[in-house]
VMD Tcl script that builds the backbone (N, CA, C; Angstrom):
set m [mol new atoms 162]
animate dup $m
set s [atomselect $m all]
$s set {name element resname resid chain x y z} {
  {N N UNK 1 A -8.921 -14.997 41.736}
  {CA C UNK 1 A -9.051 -15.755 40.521}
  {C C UNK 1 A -9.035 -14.797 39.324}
  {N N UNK 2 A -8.046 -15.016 38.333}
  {CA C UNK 2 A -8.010 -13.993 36.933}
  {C C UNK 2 A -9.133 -14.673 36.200}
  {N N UNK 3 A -9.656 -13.276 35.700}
  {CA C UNK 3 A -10.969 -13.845 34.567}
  {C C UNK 3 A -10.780 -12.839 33.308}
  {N N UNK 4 A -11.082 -13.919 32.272}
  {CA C UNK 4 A -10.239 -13.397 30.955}
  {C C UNK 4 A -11.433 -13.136 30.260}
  {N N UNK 5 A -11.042 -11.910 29.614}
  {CA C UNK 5 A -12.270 -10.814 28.736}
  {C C UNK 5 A -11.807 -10.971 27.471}
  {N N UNK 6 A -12.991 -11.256 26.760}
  {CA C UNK 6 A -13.118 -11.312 25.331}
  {C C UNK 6 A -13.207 -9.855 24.991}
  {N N UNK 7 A -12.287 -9.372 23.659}
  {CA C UNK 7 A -12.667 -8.095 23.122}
  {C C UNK 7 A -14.002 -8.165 22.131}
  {N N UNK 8 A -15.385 -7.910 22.071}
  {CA C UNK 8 A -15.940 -8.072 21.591}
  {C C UNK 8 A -16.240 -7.335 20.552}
  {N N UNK 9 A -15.367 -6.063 20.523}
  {CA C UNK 9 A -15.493 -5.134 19.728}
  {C C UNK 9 A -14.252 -4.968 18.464}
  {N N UNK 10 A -13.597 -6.292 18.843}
  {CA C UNK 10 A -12.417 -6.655 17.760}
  {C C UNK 10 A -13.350 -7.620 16.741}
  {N N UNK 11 A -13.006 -6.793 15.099}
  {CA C UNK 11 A -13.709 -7.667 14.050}
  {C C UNK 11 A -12.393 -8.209 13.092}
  {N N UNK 12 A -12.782 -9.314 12.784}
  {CA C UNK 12 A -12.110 -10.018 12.097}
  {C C UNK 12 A -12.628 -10.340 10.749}
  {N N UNK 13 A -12.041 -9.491 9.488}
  {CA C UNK 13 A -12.818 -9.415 7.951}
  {C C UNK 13 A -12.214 -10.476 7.355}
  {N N UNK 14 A -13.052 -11.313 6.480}
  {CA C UNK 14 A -13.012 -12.706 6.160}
  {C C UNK 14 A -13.596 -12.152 4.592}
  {N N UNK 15 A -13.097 -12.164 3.345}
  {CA C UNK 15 A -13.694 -12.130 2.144}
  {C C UNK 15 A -14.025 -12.612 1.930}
  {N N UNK 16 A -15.659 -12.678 1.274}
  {CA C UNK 16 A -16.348 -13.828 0.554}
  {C C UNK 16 A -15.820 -15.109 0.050}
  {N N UNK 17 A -14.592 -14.772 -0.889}
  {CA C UNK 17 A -14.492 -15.489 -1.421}
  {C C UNK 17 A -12.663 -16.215 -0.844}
  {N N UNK 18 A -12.433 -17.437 -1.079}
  {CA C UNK 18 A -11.376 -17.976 -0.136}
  {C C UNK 18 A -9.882 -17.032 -0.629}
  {N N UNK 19 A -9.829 -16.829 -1.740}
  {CA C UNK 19 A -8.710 -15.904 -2.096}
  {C C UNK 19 A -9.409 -14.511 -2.676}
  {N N UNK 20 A -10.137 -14.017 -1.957}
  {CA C UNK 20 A -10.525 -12.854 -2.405}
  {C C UNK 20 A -9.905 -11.908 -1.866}
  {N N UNK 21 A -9.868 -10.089 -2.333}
  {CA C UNK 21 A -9.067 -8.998 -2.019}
  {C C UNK 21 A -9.635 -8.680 -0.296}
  {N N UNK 22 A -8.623 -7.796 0.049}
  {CA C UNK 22 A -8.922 -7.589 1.489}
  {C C UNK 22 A -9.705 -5.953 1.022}
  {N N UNK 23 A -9.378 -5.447 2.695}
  {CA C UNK 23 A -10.244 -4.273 2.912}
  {C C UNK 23 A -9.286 -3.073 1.719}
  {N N UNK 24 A -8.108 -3.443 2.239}
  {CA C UNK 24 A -6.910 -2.202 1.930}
  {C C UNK 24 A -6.355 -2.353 0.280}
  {N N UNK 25 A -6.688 -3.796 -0.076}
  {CA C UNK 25 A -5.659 -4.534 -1.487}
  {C C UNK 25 A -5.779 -2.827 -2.523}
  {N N UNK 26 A -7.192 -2.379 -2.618}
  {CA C UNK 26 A -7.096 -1.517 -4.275}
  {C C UNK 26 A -6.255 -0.132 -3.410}
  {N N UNK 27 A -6.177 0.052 -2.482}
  {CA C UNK 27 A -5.595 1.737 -1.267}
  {C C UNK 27 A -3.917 1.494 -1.313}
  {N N UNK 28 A -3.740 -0.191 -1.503}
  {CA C UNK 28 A -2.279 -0.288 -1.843}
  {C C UNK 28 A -1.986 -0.344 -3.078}
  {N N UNK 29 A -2.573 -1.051 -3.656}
  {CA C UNK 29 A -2.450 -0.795 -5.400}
  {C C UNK 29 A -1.962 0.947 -5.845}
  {N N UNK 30 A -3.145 1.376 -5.691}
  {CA C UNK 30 A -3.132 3.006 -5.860}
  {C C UNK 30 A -1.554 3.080 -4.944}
  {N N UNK 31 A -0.973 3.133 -4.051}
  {CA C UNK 31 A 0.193 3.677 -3.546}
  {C C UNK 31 A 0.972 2.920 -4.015}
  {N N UNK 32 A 1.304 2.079 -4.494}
  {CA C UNK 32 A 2.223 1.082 -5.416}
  {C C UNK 32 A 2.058 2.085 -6.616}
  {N N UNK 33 A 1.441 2.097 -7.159}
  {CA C UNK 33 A 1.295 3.473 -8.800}
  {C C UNK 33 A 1.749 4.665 -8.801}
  {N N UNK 34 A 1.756 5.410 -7.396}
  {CA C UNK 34 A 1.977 6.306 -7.387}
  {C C UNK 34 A 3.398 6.685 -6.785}
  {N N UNK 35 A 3.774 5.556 -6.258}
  {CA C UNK 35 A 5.189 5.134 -5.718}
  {C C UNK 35 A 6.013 5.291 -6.965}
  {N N UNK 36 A 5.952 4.294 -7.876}
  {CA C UNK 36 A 6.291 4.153 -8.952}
  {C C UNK 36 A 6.558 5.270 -9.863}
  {N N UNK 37 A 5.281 6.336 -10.113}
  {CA C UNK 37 A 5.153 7.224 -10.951}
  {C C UNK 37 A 6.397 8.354 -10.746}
  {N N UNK 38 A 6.069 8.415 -9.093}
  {CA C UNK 38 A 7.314 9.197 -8.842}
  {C C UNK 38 A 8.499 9.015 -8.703}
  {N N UNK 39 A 9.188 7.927 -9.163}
  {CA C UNK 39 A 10.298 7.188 -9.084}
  {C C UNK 39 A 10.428 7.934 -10.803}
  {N N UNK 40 A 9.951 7.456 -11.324}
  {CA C UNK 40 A 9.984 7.505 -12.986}
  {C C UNK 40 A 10.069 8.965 -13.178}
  {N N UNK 41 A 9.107 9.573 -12.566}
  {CA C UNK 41 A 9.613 11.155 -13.174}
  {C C UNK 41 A 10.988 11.570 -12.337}
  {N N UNK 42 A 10.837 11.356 -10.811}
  {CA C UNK 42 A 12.366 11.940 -10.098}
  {C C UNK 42 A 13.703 10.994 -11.209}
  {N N UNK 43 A 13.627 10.044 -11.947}
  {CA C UNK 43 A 14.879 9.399 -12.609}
  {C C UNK 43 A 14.523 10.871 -14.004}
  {N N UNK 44 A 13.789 10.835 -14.505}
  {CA C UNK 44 A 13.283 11.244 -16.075}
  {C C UNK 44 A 14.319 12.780 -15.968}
  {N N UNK 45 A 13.701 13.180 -14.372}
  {CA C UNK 45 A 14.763 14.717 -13.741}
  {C C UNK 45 A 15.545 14.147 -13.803}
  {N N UNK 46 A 16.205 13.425 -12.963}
  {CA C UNK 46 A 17.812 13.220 -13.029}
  {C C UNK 46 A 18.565 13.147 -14.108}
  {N N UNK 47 A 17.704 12.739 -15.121}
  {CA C UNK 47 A 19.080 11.950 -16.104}
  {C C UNK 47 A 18.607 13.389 -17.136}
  {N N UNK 48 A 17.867 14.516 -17.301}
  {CA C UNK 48 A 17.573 15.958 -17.920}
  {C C UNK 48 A 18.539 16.315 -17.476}
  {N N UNK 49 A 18.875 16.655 -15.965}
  {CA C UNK 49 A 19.815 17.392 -15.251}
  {C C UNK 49 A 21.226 17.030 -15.678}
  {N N UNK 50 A 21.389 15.314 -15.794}
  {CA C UNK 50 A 23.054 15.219 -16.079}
  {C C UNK 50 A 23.040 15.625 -17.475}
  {N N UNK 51 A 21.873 15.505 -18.382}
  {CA C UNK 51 A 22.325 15.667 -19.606}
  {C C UNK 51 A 22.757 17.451 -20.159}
  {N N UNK 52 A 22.139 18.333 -19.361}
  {CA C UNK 52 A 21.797 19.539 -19.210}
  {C C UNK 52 A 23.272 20.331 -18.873}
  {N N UNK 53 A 23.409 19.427 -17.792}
  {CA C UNK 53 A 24.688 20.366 -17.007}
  {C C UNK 53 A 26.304 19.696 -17.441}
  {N N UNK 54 A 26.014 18.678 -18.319}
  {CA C UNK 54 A 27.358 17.809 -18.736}
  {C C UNK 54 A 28.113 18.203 -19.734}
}
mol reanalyze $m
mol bondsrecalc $m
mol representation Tube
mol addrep $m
């Protein structure tokens, strides 16, 4: 007979509030900004470089 085991050590985070932020929301924010930032300076280089060497 198979007998089925509960993981009891699996947690499931529920925010207070019904649309409230999760564990990770502000850890992605911050990498969304910094994603970004470096997009903006690697373009800011690029377009120095074409203007530089043109």
């Amino acid at each position: 007979m198979k007998r089925t085991h509960r993981n009891s050590h699996l947690r499931i985070y529920t925010p207070a509030c019904p649309n409230g932020a999760d564990q990770q929301y502000f850890a992605g924010k911050a990498l969304d900004l910094l994603t970004g930032l470096a997009s903006v300076v690697g373009f800011i280089t690029a377009v120095a470089f074409l203007f530089i060497f043109a």
